[in-house]
C-alpha positions in Angstrom: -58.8 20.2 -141.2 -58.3 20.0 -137.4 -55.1 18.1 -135.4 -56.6 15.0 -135.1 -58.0 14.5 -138.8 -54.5 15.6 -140.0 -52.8 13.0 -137.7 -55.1 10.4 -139.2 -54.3 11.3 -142.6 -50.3 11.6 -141.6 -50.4 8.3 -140.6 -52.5 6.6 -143.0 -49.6 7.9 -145.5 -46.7 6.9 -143.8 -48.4 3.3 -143.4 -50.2 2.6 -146.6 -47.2 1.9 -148.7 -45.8 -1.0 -146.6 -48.6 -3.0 -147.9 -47.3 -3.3 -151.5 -45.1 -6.6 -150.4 -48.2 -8.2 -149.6 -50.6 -8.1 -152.0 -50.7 -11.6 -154.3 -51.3 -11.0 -157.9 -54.5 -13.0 -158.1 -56.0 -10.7 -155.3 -59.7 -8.4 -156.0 -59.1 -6.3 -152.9 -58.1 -6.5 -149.5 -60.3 -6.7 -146.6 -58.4 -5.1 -143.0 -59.0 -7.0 -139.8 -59.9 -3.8 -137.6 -59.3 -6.0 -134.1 -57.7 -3.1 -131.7 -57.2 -3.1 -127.4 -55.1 -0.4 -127.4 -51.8 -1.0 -128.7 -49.8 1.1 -131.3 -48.8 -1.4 -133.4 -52.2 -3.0 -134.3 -53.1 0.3 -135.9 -51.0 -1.3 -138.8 -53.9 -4.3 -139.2 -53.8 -7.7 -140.4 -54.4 -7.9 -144.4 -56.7 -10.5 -146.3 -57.4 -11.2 -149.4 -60.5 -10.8 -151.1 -61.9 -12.7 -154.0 -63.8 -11.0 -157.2 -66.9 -12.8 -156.0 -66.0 -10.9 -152.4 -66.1 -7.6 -153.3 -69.8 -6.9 -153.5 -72.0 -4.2 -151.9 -73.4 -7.0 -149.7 -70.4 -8.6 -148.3 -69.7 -10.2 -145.1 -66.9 -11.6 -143.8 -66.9 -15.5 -143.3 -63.8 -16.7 -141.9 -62.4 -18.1 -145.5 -60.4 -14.9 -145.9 -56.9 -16.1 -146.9 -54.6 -13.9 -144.3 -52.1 -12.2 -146.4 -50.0 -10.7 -143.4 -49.2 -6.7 -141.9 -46.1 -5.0 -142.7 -43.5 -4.7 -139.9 -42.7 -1.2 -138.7 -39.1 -2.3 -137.1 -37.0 0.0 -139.6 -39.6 2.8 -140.2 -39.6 4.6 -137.3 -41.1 7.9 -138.6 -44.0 5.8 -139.3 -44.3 4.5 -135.7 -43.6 7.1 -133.9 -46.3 8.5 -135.7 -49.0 5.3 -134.8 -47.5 6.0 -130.9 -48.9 9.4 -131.4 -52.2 8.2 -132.6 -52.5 5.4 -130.0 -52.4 8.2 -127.4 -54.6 10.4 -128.8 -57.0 7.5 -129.1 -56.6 6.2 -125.5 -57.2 10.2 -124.4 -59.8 11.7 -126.4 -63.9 12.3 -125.8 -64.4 10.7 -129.2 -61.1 8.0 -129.2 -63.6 5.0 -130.5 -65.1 7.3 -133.2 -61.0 8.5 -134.1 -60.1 4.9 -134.4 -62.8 4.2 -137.1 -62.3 7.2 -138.8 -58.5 6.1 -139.2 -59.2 2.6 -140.4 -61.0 3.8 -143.0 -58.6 6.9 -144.0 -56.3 4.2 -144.1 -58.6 2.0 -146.4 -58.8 4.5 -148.6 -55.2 6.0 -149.2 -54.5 2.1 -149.5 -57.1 2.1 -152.4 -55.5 4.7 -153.9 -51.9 3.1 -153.8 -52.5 -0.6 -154.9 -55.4 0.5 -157.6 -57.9 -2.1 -155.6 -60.9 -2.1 -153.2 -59.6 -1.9 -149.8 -62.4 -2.4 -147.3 -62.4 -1.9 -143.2 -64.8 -4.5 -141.6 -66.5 -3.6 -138.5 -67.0 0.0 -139.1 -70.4 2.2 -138.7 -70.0 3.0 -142.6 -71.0 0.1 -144.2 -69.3 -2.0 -146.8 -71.5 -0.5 -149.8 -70.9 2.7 -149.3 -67.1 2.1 -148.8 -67.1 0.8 -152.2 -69.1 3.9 -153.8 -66.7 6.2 -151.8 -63.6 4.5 -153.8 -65.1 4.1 -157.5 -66.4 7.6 -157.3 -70.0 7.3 -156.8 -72.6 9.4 -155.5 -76.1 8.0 -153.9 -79.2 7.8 -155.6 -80.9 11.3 -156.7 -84.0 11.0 -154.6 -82.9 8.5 -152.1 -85.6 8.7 -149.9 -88.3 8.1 -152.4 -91.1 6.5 -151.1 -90.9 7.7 -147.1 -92.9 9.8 -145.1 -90.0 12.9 -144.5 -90.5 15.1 -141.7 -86.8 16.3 -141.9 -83.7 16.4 -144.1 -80.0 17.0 -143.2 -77.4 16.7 -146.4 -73.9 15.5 -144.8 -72.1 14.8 -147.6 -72.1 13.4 -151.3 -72.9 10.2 -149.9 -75.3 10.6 -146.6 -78.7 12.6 -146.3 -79.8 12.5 -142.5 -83.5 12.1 -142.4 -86.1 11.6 -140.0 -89.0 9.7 -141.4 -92.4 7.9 -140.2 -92.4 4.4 -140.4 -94.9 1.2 -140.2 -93.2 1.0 -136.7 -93.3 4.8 -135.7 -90.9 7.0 -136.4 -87.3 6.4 -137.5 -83.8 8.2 -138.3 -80.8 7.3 -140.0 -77.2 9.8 -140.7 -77.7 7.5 -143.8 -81.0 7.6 -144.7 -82.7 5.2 -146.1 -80.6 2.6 -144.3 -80.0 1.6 -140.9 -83.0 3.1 -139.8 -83.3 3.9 -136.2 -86.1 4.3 -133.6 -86.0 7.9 -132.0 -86.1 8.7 -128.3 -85.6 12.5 -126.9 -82.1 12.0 -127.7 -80.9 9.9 -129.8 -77.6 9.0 -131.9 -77.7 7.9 -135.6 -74.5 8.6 -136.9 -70.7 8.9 -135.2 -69.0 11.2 -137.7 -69.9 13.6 -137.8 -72.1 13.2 -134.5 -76.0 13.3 -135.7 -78.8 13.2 -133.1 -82.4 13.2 -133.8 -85.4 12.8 -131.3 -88.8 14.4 -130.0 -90.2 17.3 -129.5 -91.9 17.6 -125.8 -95.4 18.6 -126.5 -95.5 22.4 -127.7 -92.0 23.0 -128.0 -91.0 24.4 -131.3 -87.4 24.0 -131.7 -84.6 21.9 -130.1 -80.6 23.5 -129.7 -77.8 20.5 -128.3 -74.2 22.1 -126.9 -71.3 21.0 -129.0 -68.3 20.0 -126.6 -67.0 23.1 -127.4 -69.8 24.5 -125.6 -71.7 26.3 -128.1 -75.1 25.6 -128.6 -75.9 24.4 -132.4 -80.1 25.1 -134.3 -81.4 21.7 -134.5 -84.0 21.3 -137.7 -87.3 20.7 -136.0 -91.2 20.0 -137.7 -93.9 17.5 -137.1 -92.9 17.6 -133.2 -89.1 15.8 -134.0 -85.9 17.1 -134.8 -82.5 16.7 -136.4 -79.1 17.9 -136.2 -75.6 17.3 -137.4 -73.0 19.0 -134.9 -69.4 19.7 -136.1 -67.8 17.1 -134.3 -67.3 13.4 -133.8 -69.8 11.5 -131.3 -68.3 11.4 -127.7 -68.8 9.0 -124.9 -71.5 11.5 -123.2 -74.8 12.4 -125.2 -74.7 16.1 -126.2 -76.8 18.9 -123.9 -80.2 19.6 -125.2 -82.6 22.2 -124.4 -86.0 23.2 -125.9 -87.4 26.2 -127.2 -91.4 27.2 -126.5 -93.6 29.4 -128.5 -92.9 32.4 -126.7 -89.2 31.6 -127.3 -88.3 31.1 -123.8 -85.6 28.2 -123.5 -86.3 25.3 -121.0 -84.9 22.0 -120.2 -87.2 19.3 -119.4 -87.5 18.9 -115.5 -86.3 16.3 -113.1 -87.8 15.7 -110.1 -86.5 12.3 -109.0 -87.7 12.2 -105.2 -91.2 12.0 -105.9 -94.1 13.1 -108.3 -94.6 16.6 -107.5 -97.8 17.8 -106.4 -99.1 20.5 -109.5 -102.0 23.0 -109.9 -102.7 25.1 -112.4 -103.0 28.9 -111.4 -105.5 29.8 -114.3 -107.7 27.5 -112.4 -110.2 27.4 -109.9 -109.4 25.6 -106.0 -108.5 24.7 -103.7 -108.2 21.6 -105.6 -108.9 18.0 -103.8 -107.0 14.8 -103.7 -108.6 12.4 -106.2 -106.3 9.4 -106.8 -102.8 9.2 -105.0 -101.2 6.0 -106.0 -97.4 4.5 -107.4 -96.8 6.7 -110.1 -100.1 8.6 -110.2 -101.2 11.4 -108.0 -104.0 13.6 -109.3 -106.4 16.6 -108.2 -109.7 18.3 -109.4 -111.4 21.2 -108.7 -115.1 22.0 -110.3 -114.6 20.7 -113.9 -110.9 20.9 -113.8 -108.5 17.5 -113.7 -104.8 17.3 -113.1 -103.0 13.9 -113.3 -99.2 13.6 -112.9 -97.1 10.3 -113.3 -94.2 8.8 -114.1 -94.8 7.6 -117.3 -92.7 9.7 -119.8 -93.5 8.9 -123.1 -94.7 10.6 -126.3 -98.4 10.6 -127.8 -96.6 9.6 -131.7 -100.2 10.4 -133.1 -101.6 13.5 -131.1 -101.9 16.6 -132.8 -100.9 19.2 -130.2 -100.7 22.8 -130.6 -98.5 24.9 -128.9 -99.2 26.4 -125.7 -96.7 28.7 -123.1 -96.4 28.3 -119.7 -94.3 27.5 -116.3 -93.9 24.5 -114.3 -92.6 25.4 -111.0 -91.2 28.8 -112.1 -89.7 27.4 -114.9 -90.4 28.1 -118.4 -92.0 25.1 -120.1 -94.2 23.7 -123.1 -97.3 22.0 -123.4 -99.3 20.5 -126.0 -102.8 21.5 -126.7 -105.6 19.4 -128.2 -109.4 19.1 -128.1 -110.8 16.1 -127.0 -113.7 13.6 -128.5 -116.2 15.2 -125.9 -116.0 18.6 -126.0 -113.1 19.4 -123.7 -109.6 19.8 -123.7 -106.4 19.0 -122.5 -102.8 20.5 -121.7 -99.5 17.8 -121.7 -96.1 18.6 -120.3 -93.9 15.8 -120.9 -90.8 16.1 -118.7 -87.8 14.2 -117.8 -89.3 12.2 -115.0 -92.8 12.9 -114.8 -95.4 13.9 -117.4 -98.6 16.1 -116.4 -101.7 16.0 -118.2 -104.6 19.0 -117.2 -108.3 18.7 -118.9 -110.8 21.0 -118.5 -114.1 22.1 -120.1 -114.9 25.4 -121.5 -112.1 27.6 -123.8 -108.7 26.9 -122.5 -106.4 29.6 -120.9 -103.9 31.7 -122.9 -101.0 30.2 -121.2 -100.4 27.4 -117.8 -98.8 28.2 -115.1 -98.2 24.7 -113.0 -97.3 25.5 -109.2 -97.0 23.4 -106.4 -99.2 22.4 -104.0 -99.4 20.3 -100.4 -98.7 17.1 -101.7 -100.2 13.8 -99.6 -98.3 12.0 -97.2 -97.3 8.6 -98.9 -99.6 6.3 -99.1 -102.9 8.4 -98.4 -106.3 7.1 -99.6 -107.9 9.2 -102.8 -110.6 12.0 -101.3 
């Protein structure tokens, strides 16, 4: 258990028990008002009651709540002194948002454990349902993703699988998979604690690695160009360092180059190569049967099947993706962070690509 999940579970003890004078008899559970700007003492939240017909998987909160009250602090002051130290360790930490939620439900919980009731925390990223399996002791479903399209699978805990899936709608992720489903970018968060990211693969890479805050670089699970990963730490307020591995195993990050689109040539082929279209957000070249088209459209081809293929981009190590097209040729696509370049060429494509740069036109020069 590290410092901070300790002083959580400290002060979810030393609070917890102050409740007792509030609870009515007639109460089914208690549902905690989780409103919090930063001062100590609303980390002892307001108390309402909850009804028998209230505590269900699908509840949500409608204003009716009877307030029961929250238990004054003013001769415990081992117990505050303990919220102060929370407080601060919420205003200064990375992951102080994710902290806070992970000590309104510890507190839930120990409070379940003391009164014998359900004891839920509203406005939390674990939902109500699960709260309510965590305190009567059960486990999700045995195959709870029955039915999808997996690519990839992550076990968290008891409760969560982590899955990346294809969809009607593309492809989706979820730290709590089948719910709360999720559409992936290159980078994308689907769970807070512990932090979960899933996204793309750029075309050809074979694996994905993101750098902890610690600063050590973590083996995301990768197939079916996505990937998924679960690092050993709560989400922060910055979006985890990612870099790509390509089939030769060479690590690269994909490329900025936020002054312009860069003017690229393959080495492997033949030249000099001539200006064919230079327009906003397109330049492209050609040489004999040879095509290269940069732009600053980024995306990802969701139902291309590329293969692998090595190569460079400006002396950089990078991947493309490889695939045959409807007429006989075939084409190379590097899909980087602000440009994506897509080469096509007849005949049997080159063991590897080697894009370097090239005169580009001065702005605003016609097409050859």
């Amino acid at each position: 258990m590290d410092d901070d999940a300790a002083l959580v579970e400290a002060v979810a003890a030393a609070v917890a028990p102050e409740y007792r004078a509030l609870v009515v008899s007639d109460a089914a559970g208690l549902l905690l008002d989780t409103y919090y700007d930063g001062e100590a003492e609303q980390l002892v939240p307001l108390a309402l009651e909850l009804k028998n017909e209230d505590v269900t998987p699908d509840f949500e909160r409608d204003g009716d709540e009877q307030e029961l009250g929250y238990p004054e602090l003013d001769d415990r002051p081992a117990a505050r002194d303990l919220c102060d130290r929370l407080n601060r360790r919420i205003d200064t930490a990375e992951d102080g948002h994710v902290l806070l939620e992970a000590y309104w439900l510890a507190l839930a919980y120990v409070l379940h454990r003391e009164l014998g009731m359900p004891v839920l925390a509203a406005d939390c990223e674990m939902p109500i349902a699960e709260q309510l399996e965590r305190q009567r002791g059960r486990t999700q479903p045995a195959d709870p993703l029955a039915g999808l399209d997996v690519f990839l699978t992550w076990p968290i805990d008891e409760h969560r699988i982590a899955a990346v899936w294809r969809s009607d709608w593309g492809h989706q992720a979820s730290a709590r998979a089948p719910l709360e489903p999720i559409e992936i970018g290159f980078n994308t968060e689907i769970g807070r604690n512990p932090e979960v990211r899933a996204g793309w693969l750029p075309p050809g890479a074979v694996g994905a690695q993101l750098r902890d805050r610690a600063g050590v670089w973590h083996e995301a699970r990768a197939d079916h160009q996505v990937w998924l990963c679960v690092l050993p730490q709560r989400a922060g307020q910055r979006d985890p360092a990612i870099r790509y591995l390509e089939l030769g195993g060479a690590i690269f990050q994909r490329l900025e180059h936020p002054d312009a689109l860069p003017a690229l040539w393959p080495a492997q082929a033949p030249g000099p190569p001539e200006l064919s279209q230079s327009t906003d957000g397109v330049l492209a070249y050609t040489a004999e049967d040879w095509y290269v088209v940069t732009q600053s459209h980024t995306g990802i081809e969701t139902h291309a099947a590329f293969r692998p293929l090595t190569g460079t981009i400006l002396g950089q190590p990078y991947a493309f993706g490889l695939e045959n097209t409807d007429d006989g040729r075939w084409r190379a696509v590097a899909v980087c962070a602000s440009f994506t370049v897509d080469v096509e060429a007849g005949g049997r494509p080159p063991e590897r690509l080697d894009l370097v740069a090239i005169d580009s036109p001065p702005a605003g020069q016609p097409a050859h």
